[in-house]
N, C-alpha and C positions, 0 to 999 in steps of 0.2 A: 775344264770345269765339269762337274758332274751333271749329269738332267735333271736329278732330283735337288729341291730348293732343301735351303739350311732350313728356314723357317718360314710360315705363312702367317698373315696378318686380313684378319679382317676387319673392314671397316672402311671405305676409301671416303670418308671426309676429308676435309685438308689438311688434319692433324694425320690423319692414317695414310693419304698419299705421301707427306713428307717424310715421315719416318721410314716408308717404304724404301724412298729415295736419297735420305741416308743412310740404312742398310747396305743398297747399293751398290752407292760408294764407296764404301770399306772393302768392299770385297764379298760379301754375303749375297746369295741368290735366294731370291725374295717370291715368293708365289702370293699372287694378291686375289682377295674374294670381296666383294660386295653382296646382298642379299640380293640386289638389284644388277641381274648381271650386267646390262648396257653400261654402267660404270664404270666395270671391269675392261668391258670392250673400247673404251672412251679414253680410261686411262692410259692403258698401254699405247693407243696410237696418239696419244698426245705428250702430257706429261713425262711419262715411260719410255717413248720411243727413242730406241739405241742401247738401252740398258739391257742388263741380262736378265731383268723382270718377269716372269712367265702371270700368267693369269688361270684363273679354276672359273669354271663355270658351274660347278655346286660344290658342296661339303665335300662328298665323296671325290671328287675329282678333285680337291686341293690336298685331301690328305693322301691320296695315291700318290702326288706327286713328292712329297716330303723324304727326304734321309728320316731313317730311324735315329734314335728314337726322337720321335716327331714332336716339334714347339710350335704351336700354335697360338697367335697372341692376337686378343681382340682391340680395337676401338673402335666401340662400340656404347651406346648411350645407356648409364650408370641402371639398374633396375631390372626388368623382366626379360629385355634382350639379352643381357649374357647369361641367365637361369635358360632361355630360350636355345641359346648358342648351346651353351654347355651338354642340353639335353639330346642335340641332335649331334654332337660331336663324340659323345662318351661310346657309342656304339663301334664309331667308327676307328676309335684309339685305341690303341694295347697296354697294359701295364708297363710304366717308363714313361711314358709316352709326358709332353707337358701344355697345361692350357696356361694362356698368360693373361689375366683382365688388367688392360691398362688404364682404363676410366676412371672418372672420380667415384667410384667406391663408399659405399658405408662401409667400414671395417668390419662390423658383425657380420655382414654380407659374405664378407671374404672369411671369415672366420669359418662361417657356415660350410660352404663350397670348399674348403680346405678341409674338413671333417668330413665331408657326403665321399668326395672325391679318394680320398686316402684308402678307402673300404674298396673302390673300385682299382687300387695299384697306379691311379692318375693323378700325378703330379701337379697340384697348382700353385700359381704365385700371382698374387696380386699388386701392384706395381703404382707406387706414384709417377706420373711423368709432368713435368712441369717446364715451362721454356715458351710456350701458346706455338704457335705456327712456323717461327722461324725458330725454336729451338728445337722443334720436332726434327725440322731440314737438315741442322750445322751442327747440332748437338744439346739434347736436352740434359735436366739433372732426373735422374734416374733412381725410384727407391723402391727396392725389390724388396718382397719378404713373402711369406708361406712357408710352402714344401721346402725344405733344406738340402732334399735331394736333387733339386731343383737346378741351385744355384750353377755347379761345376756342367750343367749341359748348356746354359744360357750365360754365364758370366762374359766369356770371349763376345758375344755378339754386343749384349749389353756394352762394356766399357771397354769396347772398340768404339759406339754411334754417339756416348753420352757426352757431356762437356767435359773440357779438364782443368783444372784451376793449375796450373805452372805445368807441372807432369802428371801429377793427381789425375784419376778419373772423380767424375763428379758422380761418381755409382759404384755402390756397397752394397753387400748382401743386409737388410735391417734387421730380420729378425723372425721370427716363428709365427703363422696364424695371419691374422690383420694387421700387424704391423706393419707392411708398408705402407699398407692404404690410412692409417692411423697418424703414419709420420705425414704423408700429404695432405693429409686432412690440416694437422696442426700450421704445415707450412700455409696452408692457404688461406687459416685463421690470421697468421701473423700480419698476412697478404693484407688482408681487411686493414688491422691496426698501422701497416706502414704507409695506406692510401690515406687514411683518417686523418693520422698527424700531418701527411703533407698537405690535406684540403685544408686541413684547420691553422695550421702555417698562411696559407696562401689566401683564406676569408680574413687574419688579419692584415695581411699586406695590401687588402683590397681597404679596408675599413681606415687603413692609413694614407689611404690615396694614392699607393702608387700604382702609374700605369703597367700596361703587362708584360712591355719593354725591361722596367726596371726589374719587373718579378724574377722575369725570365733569364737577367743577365746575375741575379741574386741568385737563385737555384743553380747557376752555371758556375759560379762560385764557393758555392757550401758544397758543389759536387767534385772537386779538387781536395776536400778535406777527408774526416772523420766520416762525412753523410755520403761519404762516394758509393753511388749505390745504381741499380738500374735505371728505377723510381723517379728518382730527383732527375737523371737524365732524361728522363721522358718528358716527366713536367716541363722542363726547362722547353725542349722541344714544343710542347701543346702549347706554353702561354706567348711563342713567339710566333705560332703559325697564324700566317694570313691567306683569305682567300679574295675573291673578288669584292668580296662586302667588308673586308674589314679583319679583326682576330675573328677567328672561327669558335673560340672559348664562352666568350662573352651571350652568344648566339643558343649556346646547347643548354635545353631544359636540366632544372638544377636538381631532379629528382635521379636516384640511383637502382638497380636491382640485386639481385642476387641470386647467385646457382644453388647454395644451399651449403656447401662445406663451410663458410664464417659460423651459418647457425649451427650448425653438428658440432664442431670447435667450443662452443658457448655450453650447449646439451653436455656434451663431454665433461667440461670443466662441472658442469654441477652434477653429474650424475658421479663423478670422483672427488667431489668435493674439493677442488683447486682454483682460487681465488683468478681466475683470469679474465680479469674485469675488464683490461683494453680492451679486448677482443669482443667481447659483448656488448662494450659500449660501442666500437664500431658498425656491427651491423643493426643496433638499434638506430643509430645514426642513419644507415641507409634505410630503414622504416620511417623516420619521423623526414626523412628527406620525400618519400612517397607522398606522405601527407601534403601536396603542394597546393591543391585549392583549398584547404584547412588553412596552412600554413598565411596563403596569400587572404584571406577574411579574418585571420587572426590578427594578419601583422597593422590592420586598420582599425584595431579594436584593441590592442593590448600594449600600454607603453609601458617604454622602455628606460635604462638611463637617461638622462639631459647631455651629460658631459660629451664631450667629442674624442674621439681617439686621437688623442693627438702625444707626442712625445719633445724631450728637447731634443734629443738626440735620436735621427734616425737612425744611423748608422750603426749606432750603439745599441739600441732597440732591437735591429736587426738581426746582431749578433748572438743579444738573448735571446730570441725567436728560434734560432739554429741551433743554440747550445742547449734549448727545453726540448727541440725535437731530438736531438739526439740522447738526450737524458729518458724520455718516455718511450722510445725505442728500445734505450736499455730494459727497462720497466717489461715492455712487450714480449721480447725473445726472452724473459727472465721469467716470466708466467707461461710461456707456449713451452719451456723446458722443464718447467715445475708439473708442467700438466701430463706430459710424455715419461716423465719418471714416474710418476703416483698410476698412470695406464701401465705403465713394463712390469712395476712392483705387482699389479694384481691381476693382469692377464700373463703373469713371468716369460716377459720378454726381454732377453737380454739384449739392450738398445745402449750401440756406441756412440754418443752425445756428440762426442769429438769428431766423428764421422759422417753423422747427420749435418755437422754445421760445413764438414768440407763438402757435401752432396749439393746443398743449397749455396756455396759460394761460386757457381758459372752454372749456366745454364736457366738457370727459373728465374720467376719472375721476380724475386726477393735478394737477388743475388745481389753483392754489395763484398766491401774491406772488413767493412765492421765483421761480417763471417767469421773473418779468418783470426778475428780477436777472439772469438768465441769458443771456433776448435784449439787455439792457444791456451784459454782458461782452462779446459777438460783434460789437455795436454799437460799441463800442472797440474790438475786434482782429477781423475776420472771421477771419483766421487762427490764433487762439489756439489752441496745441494741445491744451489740459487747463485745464479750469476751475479748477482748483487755482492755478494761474498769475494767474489774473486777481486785480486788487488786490483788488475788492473779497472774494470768497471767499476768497485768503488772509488776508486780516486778520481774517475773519470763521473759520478756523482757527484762526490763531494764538491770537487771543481767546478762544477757548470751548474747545481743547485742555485744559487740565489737567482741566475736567470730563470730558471725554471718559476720561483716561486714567484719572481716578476711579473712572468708573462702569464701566468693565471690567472694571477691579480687586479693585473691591467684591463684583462679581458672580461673577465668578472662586471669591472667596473665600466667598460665602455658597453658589457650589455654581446658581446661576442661569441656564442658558445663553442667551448672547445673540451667538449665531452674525453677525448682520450686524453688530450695532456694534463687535463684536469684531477680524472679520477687513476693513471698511474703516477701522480703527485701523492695522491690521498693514499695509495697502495706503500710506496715507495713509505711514507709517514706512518701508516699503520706496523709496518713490515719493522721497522726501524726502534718501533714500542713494545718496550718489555713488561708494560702494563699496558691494555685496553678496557674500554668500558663494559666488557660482558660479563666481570662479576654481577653488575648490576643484572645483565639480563638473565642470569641464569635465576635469580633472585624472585624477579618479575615471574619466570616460568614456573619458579616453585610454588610461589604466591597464590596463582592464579591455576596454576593443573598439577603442584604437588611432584613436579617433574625430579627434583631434591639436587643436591648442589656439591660440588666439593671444596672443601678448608685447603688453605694453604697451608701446605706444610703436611696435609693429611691428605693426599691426592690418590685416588683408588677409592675410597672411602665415600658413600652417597648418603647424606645425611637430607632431610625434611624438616622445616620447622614450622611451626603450627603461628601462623604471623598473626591473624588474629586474636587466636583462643578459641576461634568459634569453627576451626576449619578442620580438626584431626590430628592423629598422628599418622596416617596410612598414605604410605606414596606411593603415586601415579605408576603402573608399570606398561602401558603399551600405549598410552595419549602422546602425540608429540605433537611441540605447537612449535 
């Protein structure tokens, strides 16, 4: 084997030590940096030791040690540190040469740095990696995109370490600019939407009295079907673990945070105007979940229904419960893909749909069957505009619908909130209408700021009318309301 490493990676948090040590693995000789070099020193005799790992004790010594043309890939914390990194690193690299930010990313960030960067002949790619700790080790899902020249000096190392779904690697080149950091972002949105429905699943299992035994052996069960997914295998796991005191679930304050990619997810959908409402109602949900001294002076002061939740048939109950989860899930990857094409269309990124969904089927944390239905649909229509469209997921709609409109219902009426299965019902409903109510509002708008309107039948055409008599003929031309 050569002295000089394939590639160096900074960062040695536990995400950056494991990836190192899958690297490894494969065969790849890994030169590892910290800012803090006793980390450096720490790892190697611990974690490290035996491995063909070498360690740098600054910039300059980690990049002397690289084969040309040199790959360098940070984990490192999203923001000033890798503007930080990059700036003390550009000196030290040649034209070819390639930076890799693995982090969560804003994608104009990377956008940025892919533009500063290309004037200087250095090659960058900004990279989803998704999997948390032990996907970093055994194999993450991996979503490259930037520099294009990029790809063919990094792809071998990449989808040698990433997950593979049968043979598949779970890692694709995505696409030009911020792309990849774009597609992780949206993964990590959906990430929100798939925790949501299973908490909102699992408040009404609680609200039906069963204990966490039954929940637990429930979720083990819908995890064998259609909902086979990491997700549901987790839960399963949390609501059966005991500790000395008892379940350990019941024990953990009910309020939630957030790193920040669900909200960027949300920003996105309305800064491109894509209805993706799961996903915003999720992480409002971890907002109104913060609220817990509000929440707990509220809940003594504000009533609710009388009725009990109660059913004739649990088990039947149950079953709608599973089949509106898996219906509002359709609803969610069906909006995180609607949002990913209206961003490709106007940052012209050419994004393989069919590919992104084999990328996320092993390794991250979203991973699941259902995936593999999805690069199936795009595998029929590359062009499909809305997953809702395709046969298979419509029929898997239409079918499991009245549950769905059950379990809203129910919960509605026992007073239960279940913000996401609620409003990708209302999605799904509006989606579904070839008429909506905003003739009216466009009406409203003219009425009130002259905003003017268009006839059916005569579309192109912005006509005003004067609703009073008393208001004009002249319309609005830069007021929006």
């Amino acid at each position: 084997m050569s002295d000089k490493a394939d590639i160096a990676l900074i960062g040695l948090a536990v995400m950056g030590q494991n990836l190192i040590l899958n690297m490894d693995s494969k065969g790849f000789k890994v030169c590892a940096y910290n800012r803090t070099v006793d980390k450096v020193h720490n790892f190697l005799a611990n974690e490290a030791k035996g491995t063909n790992i070498i360690g740098a004790t600054s910039l300059k010594d980690m990049v002397d040690k690289l084969k040309v043309p040199r790959k360098v890939m940070m984990l490192v914390k999203a923001g000033s540190a890798v503007d930080d990194f990059i700036a003390q690193l550009v000196p030290l690299l040649a034209p070819g040469d390639v930076i890799i930010d693995g982090g969560n990313s804003e994608y104009q960030d990377t956008d940025r740095r892919c533009a500063e960067l290309a004037k200087k002949g250095i090659y960058f790619v900004g990279s989803g990696v998704s999997g948390g700790e032990e996907g970093a080790r055994y194999g993450p899902s991996l979503m490259p995109g930037g520099h294009k020249e990029a790809w063919p000096l990094i792809k071998d190392i990449f989808q040698s370490i990433c997950a593979k779904s049968g043979n598949e690697p779970c890692c694709e080149w995505v696409g030009e600019g911020g792309a990849g950091h774009f597609v992780k972002m949206v993964h990590n949105g959906i990430e929100y939407g798939d925790m949501q429905l299973i908490c909102e699943a699992y408040h009404l299992m609680q609200a039906m009295g069963m204990s966490q035994d039954e929940m637990s052996k429930t979720f083990e069960e819908w995890n064998k079907g259609e909902l086979d997914s990491f997700l549901i295998e987790i839960t399963k796991d949390i609501l059966k673990y005991k500790d000395g005191e008892g379940y350990l679930l019941e024990r953990i304050r009910d309020t939630a945070g957030q790193k920040g990619t669900g909200k960027w997810t949300a920003i996105s959908a309305l800064h491109y105007g894509v209805p993706v409402t799961l996903i915003g109602e999720a992480v409002f949900s971890r907002c109104l979940s913060a609220l817990k001294d509000e929440r707990v002076l509220a809940s003594g002061k504000l009533s609710g229904p009388s009725r009990a939740a109660t059913v004739a048939n649990k088990a039947e109950f149950l079953n709608h419960i599973k089949n509106a989860l898996y219906c509002a899930k359709i609803v969610s990857y069906a909006q995180g893909f609607m949002l990913m094409r209206e961003a490709a269309k106007e940052n012209k990124w050419s994004l393989n749909y069919g590919g992104i969904a084999l990328m996320w089927r092993g390794g991250c944390i979203i991973r699941s069957v259902f995936l593999g239905n999805i690069k199936d649909a795009f595998v029929r229509n590359p062009n499909l505009s809305n997953l809702l469209l395709d046969d298979f997921f419509k029929q898997a709609v239409t079918k499991n619908q009245e549950s769905w409109r059950q379990v809203v219902s129910h919960a509605v009426l026992w007073g239960i909130p279940v913000p996401a299965m609620s409003c990708a019902l209302a999605f799904y409903d509006g989606y579904r209408a070839a008429r909506l109510p905003a003739n009216l509002l466009q009406a409203q708008r003219d009425y009130f700021g002259a905003h003017t309107y268009e006839l059916l039948g005569k579309e192109g055409k912005f006509v005003h009318t004067n609703w009073t008599g008393q208001g004009g003929n002249v319309s609005a031309s830069t007021y929006q309301a």
